[in-house]
C-alpha positions in Angstrom: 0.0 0.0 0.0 1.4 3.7 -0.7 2.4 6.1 1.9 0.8 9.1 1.3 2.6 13.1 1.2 0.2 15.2 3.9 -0.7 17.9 1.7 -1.0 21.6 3.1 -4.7 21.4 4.1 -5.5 20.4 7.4 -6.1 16.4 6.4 -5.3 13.3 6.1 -6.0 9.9 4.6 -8.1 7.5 5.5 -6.3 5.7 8.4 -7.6 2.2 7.3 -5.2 3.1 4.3 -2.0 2.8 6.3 0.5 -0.4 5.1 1.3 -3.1 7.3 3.5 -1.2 9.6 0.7 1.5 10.8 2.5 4.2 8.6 -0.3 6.4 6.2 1.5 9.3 5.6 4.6 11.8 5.5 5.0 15.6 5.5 2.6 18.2 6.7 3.5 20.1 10.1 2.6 20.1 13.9 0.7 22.9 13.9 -2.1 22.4 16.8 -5.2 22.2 14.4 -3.5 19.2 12.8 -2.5 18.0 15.6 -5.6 17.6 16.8 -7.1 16.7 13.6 -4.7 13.5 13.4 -5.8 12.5 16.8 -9.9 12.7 16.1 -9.1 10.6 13.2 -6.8 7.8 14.7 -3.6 8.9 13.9 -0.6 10.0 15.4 2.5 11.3 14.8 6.4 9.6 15.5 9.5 9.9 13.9 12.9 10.4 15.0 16.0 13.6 14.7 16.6 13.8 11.1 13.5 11.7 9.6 10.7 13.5 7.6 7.2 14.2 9.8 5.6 10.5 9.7 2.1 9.9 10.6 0.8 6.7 11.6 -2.2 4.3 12.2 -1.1 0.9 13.2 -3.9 -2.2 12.9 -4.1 -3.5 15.7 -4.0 -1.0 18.2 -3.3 -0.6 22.0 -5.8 0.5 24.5 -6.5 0.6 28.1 -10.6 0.6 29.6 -9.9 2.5 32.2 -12.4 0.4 34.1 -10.8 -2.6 33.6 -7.4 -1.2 35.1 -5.2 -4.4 36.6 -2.7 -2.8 39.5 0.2 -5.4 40.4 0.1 -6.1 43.9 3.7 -5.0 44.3 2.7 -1.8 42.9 0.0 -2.0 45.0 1.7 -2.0 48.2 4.2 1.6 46.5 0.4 3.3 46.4 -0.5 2.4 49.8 2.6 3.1 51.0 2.3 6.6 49.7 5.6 7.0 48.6 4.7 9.8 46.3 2.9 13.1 45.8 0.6 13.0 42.5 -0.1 16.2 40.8 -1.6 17.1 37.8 -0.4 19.8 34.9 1.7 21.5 37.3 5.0 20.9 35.4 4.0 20.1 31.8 6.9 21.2 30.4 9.5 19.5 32.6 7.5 16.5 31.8 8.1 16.5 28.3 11.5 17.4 28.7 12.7 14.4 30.9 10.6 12.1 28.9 12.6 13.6 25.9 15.9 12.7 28.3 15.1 9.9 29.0 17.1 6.6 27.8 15.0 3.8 25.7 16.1 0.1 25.7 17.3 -0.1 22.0 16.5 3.2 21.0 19.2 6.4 19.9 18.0 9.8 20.5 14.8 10.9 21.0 11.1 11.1 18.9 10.7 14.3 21.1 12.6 16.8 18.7 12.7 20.3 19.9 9.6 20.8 17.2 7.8 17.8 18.7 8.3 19.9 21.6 7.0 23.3 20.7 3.8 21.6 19.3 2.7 19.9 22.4 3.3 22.8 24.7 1.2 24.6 22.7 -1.4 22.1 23.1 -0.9 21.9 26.7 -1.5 25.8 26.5 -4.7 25.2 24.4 -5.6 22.7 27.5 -5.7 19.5 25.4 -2.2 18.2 26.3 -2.1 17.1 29.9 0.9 15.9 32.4 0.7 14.1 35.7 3.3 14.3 38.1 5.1 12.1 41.3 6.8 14.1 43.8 9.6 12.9 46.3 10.6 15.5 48.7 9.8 18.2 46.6 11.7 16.8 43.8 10.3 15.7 40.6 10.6 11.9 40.7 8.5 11.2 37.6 5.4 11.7 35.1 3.8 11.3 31.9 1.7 13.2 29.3 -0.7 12.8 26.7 -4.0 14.5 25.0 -7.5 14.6 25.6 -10.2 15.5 22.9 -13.4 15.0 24.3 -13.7 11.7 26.6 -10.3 9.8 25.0 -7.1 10.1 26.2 -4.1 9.3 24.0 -1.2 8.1 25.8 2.5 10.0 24.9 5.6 9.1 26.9 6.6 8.5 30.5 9.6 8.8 32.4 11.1 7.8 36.1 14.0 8.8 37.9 12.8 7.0 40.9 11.2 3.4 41.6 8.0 3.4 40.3 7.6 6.9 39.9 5.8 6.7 36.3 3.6 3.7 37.0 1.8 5.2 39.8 1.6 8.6 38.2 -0.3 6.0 35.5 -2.5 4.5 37.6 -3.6 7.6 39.4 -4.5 9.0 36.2 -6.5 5.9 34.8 -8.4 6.5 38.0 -8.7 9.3 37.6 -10.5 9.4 34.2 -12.4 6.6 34.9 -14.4 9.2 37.5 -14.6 11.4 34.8 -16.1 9.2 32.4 -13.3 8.2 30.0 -13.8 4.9 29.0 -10.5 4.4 26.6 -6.8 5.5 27.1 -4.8 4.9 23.7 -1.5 3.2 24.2 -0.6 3.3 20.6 1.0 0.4 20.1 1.7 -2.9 22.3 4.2 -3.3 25.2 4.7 -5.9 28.2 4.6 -2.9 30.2 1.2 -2.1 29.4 -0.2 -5.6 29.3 0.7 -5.6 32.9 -1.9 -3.1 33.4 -4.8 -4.3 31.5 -4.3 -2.8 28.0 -5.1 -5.2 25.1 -4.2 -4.8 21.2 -8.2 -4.2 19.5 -8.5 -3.9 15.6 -8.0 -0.5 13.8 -11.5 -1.0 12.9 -12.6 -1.2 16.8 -10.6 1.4 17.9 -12.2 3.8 14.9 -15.4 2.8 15.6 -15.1 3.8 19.5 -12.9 6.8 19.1 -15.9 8.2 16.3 -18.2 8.5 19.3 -15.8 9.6 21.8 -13.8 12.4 20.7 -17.2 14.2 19.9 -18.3 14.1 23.6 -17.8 17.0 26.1 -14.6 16.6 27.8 -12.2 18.3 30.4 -10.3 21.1 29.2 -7.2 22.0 31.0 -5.8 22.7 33.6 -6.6 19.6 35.3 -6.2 18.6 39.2 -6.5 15.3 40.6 -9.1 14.5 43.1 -7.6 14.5 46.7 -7.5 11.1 47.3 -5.8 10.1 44.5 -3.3 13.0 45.0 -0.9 11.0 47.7 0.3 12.5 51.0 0.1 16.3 51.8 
């Protein structure tokens, strides 16, 4: 199947038209409206320092009901424990910058280019791109971000500097949306890490299908907060 050249415009392919790999398209910019228009329709974009823009739609995807969240008992016993302070979109941008630091089994470098960058902290201005944080001591010990449009979440990057810093930052926020009324988080693409949790591969067809209905539903528009409980010690 053909990879198609984003034009200009504001648009894309039909995701169903991506090849084997997930991959539907190259070129066209992060501007926020595109942004935002890949993510209604299913797609996504990832490519490395020194790669064209790349836009893809992989069959079968990786999600996560939010209601069907599975917590390891070791983890279990770190959130009772209360080793960390939870916080939402109160450091977006160092976020993003330590997941951009951080090293990847196998991988060189970093998708998060300085323009990969730019574009989400605009979104995060716009109140669409969301972080959640894990405090120790004061100190930033680990977080994650991602999007929301309407009642889906899309999953971006996580990072840790300290034992299990991310995961519960993870789990805090899947709880989080779940009392909200967001029934899928997009993973992307599969992982051992996320199988641990619950997530499950579904066919690009599925995930269409579901996403259709949800992105059009009233969401939560940024900046978001955490409910107390789910916050961590004081």
């Amino acid at each position: 199947m053909p990879v198609f050249r984003i034009p200009p415009q504001h648009v894309f392919p039909d995701p169903e038209q991506a090849n084997p790999f997930g991959l539907l398209g190259v070129g066209g910019d992060l501007h926020p409206r595109r942004l935002l228009v890949a993510y209604r329709s299913g797609i996504f974009p990832w490519y490395s320092e020194h790669q064209p823009l790349l836009w893809w739609s992989p069959d079968p995807r990786m999600v996560l009901l939010p209601a069907e969240l599975h917590v390891p008992r070791s983890l279990r016993k770190v959130l009772r424990a209360g080793r960390y302070t939870l916080s939402a979109d109160h450091a977006f941008e160092q976020v993003i910058d330590a997941c951009a630091e951080a090293p990847r089994p196998g991988q060189k470098g970093t998708w998060i280019t300085p323009e990969m960058r730019q574009a989400y902290v605009e979104l995060h201005r716009l109140g669409h791109a969301h972080s959640v944080e894990a405090w120790s001591e004061g100190q930033l010990a680990g977080g994650l971000y991602g999007v929301a449009i309407g009642r889906a979440f899309f999953g971006e990057s996580m990072y840790a500097v300290r034992p299990d810093a991310s995961k519960v930052a993870f789990v805090r926020l899947v709880e989080q949306l779940e009392r909200w009324g967001y029934p899928l988080v997009d993973c992307q693409v599969h992982t051992q890490h996320l199988d641990r949790f619950g997530a499950c591969e579904i066919s690009r067809a599925q995930y269409l299908e579901q996403l259709t209905d949800l992105v059009d539903k009233p969401g939560r528009m940024g900046p978001w907060t955490l409910d107390e409980d789910l916050s961590g010690p004081r």
